[in-house]
LUMNU-815806 format. One record per residue (C-alpha): y, x, z; residue in three letters. Coordinates in steps of 0.001 Angstrom, whole numbers, plus 500000, padded with zeros to 6 digits. Layout:
N
<rec><y>Y</y><x>X</x><z>Z</z><code>ALA</code></rec>
...
This chain:
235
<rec><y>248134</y><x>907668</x><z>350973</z><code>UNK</code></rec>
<rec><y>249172</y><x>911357</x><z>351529</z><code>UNK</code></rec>
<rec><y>248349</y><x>913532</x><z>354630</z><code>UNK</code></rec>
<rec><y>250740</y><x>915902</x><z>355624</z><code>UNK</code></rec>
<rec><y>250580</y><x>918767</x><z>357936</z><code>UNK</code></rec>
<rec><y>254532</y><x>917987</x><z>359608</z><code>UNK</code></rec>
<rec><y>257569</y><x>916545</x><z>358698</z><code>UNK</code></rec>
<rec><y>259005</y><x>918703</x><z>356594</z><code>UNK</code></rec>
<rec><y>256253</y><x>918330</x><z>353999</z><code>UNK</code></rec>
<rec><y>256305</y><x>914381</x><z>354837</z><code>UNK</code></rec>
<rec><y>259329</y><x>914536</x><z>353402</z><code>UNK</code></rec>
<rec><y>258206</y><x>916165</x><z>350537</z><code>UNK</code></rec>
<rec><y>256146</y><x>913671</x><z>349802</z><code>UNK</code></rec>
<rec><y>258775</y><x>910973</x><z>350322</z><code>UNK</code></rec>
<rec><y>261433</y><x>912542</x><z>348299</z><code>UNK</code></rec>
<rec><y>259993</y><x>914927</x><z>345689</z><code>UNK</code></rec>
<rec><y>256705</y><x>913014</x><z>345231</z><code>UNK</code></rec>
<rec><y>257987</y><x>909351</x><z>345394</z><code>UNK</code></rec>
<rec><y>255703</y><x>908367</x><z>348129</z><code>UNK</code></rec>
<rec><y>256834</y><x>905558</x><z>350276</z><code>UNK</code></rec>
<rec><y>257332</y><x>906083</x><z>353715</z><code>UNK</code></rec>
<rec><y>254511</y><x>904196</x><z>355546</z><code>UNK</code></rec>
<rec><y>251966</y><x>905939</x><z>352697</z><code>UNK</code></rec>
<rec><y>252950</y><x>909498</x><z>354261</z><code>UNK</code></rec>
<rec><y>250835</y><x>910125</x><z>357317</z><code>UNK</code></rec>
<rec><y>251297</y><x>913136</x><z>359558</z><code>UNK</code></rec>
<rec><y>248434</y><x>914933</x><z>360981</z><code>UNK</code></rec>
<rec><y>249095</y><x>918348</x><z>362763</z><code>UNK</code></rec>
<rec><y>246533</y><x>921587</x><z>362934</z><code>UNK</code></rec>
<rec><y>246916</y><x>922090</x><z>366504</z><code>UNK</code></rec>
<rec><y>243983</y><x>923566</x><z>368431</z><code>UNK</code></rec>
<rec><y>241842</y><x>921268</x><z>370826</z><code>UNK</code></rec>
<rec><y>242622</y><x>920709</x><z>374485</z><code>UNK</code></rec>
<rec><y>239258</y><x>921445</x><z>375558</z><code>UNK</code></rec>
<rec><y>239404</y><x>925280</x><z>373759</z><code>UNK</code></rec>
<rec><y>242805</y><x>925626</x><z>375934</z><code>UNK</code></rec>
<rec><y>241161</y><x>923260</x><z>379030</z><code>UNK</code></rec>
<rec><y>242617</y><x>925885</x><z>381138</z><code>UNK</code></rec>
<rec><y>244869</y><x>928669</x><z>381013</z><code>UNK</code></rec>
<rec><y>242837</y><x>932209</x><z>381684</z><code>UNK</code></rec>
<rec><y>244274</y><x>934268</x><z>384651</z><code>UNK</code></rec>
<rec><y>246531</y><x>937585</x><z>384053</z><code>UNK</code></rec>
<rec><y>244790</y><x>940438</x><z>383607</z><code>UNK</code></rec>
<rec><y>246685</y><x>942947</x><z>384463</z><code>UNK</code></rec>
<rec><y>244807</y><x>946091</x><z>382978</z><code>UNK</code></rec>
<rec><y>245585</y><x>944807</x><z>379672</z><code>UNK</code></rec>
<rec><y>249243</y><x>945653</x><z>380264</z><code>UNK</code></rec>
<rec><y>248447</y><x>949280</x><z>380061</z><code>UNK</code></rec>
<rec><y>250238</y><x>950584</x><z>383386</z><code>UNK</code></rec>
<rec><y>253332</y><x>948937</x><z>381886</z><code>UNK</code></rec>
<rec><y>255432</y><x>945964</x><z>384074</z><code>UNK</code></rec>
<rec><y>255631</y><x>943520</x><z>380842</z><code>UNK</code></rec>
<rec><y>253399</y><x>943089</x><z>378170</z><code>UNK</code></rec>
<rec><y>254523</y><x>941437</x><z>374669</z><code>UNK</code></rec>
<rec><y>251882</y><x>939727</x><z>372487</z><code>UNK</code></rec>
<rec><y>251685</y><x>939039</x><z>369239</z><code>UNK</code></rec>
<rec><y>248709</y><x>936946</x><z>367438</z><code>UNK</code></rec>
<rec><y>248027</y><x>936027</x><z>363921</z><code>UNK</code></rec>
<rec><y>247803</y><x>937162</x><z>360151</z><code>UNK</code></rec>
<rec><y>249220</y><x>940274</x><z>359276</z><code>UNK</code></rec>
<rec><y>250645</y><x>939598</x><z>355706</z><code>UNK</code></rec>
<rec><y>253764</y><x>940296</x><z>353879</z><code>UNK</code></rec>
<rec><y>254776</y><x>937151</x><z>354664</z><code>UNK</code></rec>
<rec><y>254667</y><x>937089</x><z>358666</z><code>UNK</code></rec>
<rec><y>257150</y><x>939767</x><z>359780</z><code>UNK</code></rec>
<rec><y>254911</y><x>941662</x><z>362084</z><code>UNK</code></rec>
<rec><y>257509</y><x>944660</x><z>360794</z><code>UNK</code></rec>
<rec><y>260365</y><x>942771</x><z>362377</z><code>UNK</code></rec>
<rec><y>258347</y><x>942689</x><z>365786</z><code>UNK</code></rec>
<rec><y>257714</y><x>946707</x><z>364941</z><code>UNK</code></rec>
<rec><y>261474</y><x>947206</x><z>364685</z><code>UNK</code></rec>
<rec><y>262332</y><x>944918</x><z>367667</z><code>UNK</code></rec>
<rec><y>260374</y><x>947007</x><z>369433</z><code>UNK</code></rec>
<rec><y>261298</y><x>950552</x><z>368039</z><code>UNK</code></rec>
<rec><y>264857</y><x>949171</x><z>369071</z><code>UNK</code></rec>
<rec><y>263826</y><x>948160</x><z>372807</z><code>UNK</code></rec>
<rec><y>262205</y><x>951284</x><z>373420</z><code>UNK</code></rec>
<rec><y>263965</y><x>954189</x><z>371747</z><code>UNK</code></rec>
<rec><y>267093</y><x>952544</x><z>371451</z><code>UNK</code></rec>
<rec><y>267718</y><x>950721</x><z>374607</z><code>UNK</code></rec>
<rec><y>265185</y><x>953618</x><z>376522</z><code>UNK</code></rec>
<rec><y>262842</y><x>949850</x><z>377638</z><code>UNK</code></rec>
<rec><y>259763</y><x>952356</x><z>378872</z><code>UNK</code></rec>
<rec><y>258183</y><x>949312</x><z>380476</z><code>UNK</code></rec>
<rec><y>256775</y><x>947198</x><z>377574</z><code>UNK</code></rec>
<rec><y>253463</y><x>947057</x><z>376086</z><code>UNK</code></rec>
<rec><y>252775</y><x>945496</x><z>373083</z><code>UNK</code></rec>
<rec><y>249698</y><x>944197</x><z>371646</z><code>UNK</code></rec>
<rec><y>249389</y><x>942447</x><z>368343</z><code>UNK</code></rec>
<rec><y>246421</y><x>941051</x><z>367815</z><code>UNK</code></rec>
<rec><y>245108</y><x>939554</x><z>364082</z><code>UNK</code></rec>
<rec><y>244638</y><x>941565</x><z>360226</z><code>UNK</code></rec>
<rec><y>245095</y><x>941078</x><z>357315</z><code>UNK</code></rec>
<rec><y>246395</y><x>942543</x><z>354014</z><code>UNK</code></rec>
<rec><y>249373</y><x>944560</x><z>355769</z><code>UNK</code></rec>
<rec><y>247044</y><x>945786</x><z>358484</z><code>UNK</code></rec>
<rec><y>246964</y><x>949445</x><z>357675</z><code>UNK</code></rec>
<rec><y>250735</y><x>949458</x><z>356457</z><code>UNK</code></rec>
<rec><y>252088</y><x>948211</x><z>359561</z><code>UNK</code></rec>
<rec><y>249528</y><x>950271</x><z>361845</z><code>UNK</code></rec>
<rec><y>251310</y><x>953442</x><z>359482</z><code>UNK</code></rec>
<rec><y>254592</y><x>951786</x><z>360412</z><code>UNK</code></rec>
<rec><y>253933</y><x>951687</x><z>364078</z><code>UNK</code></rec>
<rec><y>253348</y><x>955684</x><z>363687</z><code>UNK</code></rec>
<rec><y>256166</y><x>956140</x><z>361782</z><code>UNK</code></rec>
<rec><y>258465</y><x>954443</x><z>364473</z><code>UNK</code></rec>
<rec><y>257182</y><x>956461</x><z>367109</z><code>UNK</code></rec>
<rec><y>255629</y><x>953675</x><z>368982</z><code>UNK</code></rec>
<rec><y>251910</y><x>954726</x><z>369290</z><code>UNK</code></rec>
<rec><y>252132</y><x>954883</x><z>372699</z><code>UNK</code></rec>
<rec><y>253484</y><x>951548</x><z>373316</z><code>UNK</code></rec>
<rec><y>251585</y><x>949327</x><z>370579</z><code>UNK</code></rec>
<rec><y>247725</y><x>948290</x><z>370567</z><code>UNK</code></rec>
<rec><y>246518</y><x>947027</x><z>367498</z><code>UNK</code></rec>
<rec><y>243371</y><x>944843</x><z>368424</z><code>UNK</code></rec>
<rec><y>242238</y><x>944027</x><z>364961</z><code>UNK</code></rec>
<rec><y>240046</y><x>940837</x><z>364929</z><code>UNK</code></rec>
<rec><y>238756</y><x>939855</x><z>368258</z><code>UNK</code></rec>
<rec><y>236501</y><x>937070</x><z>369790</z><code>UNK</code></rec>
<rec><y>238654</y><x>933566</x><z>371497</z><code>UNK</code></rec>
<rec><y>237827</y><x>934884</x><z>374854</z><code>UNK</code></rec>
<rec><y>239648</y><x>938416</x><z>374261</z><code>UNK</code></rec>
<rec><y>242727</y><x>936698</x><z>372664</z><code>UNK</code></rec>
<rec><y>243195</y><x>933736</x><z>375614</z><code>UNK</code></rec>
<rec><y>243177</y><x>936995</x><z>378282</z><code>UNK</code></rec>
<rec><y>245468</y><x>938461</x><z>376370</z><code>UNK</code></rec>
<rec><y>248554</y><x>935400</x><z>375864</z><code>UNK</code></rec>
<rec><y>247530</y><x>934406</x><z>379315</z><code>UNK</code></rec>
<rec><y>248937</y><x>938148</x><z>380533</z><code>UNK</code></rec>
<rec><y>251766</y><x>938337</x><z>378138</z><code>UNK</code></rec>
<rec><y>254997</y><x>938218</x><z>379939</z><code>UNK</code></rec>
<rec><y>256233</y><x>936893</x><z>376001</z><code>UNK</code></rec>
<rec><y>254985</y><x>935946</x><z>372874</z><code>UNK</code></rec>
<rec><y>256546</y><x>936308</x><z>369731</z><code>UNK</code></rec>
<rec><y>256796</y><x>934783</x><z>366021</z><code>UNK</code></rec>
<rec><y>258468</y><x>936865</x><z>364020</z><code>UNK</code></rec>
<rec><y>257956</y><x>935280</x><z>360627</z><code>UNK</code></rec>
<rec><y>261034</y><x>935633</x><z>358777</z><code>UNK</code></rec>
<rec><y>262754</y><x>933380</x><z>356954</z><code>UNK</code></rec>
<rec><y>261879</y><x>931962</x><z>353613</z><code>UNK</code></rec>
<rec><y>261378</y><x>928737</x><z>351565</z><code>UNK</code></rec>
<rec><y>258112</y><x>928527</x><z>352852</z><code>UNK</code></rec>
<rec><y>258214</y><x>929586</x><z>356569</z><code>UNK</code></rec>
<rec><y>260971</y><x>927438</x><z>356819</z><code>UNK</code></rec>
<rec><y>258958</y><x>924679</x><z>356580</z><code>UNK</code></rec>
<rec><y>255494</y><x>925573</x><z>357867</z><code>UNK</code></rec>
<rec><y>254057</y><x>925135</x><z>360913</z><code>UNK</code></rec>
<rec><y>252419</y><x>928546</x><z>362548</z><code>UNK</code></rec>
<rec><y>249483</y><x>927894</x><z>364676</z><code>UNK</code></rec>
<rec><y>250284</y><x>931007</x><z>367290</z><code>UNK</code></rec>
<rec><y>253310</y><x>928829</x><z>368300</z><code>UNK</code></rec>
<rec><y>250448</y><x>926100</x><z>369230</z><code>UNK</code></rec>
<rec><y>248458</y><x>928740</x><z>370442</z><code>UNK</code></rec>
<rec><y>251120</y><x>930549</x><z>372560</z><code>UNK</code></rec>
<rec><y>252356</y><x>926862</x><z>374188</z><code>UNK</code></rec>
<rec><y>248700</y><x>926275</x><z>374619</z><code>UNK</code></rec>
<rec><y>248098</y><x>929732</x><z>376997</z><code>UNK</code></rec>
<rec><y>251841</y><x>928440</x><z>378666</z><code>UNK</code></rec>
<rec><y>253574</y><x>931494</x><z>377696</z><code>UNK</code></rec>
<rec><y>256945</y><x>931518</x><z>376250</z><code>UNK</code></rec>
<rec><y>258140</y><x>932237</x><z>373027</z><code>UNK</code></rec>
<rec><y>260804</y><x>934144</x><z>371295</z><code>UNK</code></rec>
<rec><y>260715</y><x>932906</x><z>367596</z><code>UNK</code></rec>
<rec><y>263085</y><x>932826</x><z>364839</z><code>UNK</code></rec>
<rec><y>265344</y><x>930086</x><z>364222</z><code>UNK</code></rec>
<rec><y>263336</y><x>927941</x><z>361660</z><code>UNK</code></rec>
<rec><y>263426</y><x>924199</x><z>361081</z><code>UNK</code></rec>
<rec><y>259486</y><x>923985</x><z>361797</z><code>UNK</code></rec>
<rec><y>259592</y><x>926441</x><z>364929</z><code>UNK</code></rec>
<rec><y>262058</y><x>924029</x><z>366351</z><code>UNK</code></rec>
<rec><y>259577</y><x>921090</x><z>365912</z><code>UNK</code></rec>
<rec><y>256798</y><x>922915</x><z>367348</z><code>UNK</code></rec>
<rec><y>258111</y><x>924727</x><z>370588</z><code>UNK</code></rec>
<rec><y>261323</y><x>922642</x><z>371033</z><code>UNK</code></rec>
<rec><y>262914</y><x>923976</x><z>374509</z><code>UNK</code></rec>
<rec><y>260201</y><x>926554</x><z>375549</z><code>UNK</code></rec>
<rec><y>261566</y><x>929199</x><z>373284</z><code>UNK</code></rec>
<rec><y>264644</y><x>931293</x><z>372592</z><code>UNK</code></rec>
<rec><y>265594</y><x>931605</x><z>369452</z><code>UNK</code></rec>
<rec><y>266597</y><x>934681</x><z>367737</z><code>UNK</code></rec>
<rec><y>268719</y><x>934541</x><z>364350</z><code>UNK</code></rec>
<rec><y>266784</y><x>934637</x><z>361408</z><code>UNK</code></rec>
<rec><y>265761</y><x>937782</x><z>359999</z><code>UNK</code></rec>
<rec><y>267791</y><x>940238</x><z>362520</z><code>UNK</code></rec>
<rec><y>265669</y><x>942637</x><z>364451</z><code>UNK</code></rec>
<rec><y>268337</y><x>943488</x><z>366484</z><code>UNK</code></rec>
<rec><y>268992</y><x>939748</x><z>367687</z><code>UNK</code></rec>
<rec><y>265185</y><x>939283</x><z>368025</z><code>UNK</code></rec>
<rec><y>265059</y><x>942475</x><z>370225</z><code>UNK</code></rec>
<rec><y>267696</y><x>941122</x><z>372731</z><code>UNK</code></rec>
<rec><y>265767</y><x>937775</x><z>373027</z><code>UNK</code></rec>
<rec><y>263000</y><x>939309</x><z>373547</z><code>UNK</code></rec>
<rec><y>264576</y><x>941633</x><z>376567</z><code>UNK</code></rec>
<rec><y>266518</y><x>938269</x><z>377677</z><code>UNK</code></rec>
<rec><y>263747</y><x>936567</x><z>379087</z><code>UNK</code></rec>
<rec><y>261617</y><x>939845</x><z>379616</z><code>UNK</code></rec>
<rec><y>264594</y><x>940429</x><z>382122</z><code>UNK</code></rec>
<rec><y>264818</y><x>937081</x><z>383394</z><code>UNK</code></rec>
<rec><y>261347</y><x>935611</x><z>385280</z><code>UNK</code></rec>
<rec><y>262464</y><x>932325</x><z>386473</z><code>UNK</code></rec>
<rec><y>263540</y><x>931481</x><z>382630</z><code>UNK</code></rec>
<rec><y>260044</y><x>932656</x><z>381239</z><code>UNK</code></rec>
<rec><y>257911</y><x>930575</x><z>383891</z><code>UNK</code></rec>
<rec><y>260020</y><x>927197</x><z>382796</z><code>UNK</code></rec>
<rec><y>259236</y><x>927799</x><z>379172</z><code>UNK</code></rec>
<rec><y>256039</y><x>928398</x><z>380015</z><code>UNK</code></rec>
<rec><y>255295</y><x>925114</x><z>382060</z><code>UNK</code></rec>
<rec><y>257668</y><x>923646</x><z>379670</z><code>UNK</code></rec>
<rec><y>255063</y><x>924693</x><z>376207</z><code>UNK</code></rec>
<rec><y>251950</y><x>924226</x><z>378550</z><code>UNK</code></rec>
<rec><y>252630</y><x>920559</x><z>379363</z><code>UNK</code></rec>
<rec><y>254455</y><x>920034</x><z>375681</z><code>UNK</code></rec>
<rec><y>251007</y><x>921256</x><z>374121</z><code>UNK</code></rec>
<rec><y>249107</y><x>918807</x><z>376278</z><code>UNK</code></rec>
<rec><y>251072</y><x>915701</x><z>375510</z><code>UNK</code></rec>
<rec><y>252316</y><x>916057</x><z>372164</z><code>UNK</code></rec>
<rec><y>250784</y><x>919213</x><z>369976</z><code>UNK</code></rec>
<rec><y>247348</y><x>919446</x><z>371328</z><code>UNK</code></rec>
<rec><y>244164</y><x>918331</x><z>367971</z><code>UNK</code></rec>
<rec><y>243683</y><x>915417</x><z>370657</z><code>UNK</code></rec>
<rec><y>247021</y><x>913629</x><z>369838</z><code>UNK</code></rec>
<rec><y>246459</y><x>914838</x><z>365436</z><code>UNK</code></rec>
<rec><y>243222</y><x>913395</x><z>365902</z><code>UNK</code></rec>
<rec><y>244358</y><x>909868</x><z>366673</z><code>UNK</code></rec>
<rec><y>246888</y><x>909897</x><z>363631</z><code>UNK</code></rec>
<rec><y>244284</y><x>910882</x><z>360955</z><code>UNK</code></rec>
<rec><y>242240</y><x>907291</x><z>362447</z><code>UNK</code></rec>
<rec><y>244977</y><x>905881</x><z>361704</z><code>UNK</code></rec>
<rec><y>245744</y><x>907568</x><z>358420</z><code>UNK</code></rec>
<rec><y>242062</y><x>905937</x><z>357530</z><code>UNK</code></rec>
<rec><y>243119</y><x>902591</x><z>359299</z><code>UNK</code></rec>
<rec><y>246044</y><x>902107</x><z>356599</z><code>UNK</code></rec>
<rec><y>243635</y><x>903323</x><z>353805</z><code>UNK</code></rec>
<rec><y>240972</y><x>901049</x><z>354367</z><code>UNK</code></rec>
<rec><y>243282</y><x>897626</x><z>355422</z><code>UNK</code></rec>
């Protein structure tokens, strides 16, 4: 019997690996109800003066496109003159110092935070503020089909998401996110500044990934199909 971590790779294992289809259990990594029990209130010094605040948690690694979110946002605010965002990106990683170099090179030290590593507490004030969260992992043969635990995270805090358009982002947040076209800053700039611009729109998605997270994506409802998984092991 194989586990896999969502459908994409189930189907891996059904097609590449031969696996028939009631041996190929899926079991997502999304984080526990009772971590996310409720949803932290907005703290509104964390926004920096600014109206909005964007948020971005996670790795920072070649591979997640914190760059493209540095870009979307060198576009919204010397480009489209948006003097009413913060961002904070919160996480490390290998590309920490590049993209903190990036940042400066963009002009944008006054409107991007880098936390670094901080504890649970610090992160759930912060998505709980955030006007939007954002995955900007670009597009590749693996991204395409792997699931990104800030998108469980960010429906968890009910915030909503601008993501690119991959196949496993589209599982995960469904209809609480817009979604940008893959790999172009510009179009995940404007998505970004469509629902920044548009309140009503952001507090459905949010409800919308809150309840979502609950009922579907929440360790709770993985938990349940690994029993299983062990069910079908052991007749």
């Amino acid at each position: 019997l194989v586990i896999s971590t969502n459908e994409s790779y189930r189907q891996v294992a059904i097609s590449r690996g031969r696996k028939p289809p009631d041996r190929v259990v899926v079991v997502r990594s999304g984080p526990s109800r009772e971590r996310f029990a409720t949803v932290r209130p907005v703290d509104a010094e964390l926004k920096r003066g600014k109206p909005f605040l964007v948020a971005y948690l996670g790795v920072m690694a070649p591979q997640d496109g914190v760059d493209h979110l540095l870009q979307a946002a060198q576009r919204m605010v010397h480009v489209h003159g948006r003097k009413d965002v913060a961002f904070t990106l919160v996480g490390a990683g290998d590309s920490f110092a590049d993209l903190v170099a990036l940042a400066r090179e963009l002009k944008l030290k006054d409107h991007v935070e880098f936390t670094g590593r901080i504890p649970d507490a610090e992160v759930e004030k912060i998505l709980a503020t955030a006007d939007v969260c954002v995955c900007p992992d670009p597009q590749n043969p693996l991204n395409d089909v792997s699931t990104m635990n800030k998108v469980l995270e960010y429906m968890a805090c009910g915030r909503p998401i601008v993501a690119y358009d991959l196949r496993e982002h589209r599982f995960s947040a469904a209809d609480g996110a817009l979604y940008a076209t893959p790999n172009d800053v510009d179009d995940l700039a404007a998505k970004i500044e469509t629902l920044l611009d548009d309140p009503e729109r952001r507090t459905k998605l949010g409800a919308y990934n809150r309840q979502r997270f609950l009922e579907r994506m929440a360790w709770e409802y993985s938990a349940g199909e690994l029993l299983r998984a062990y069910e079908i092991l052991c007749g």
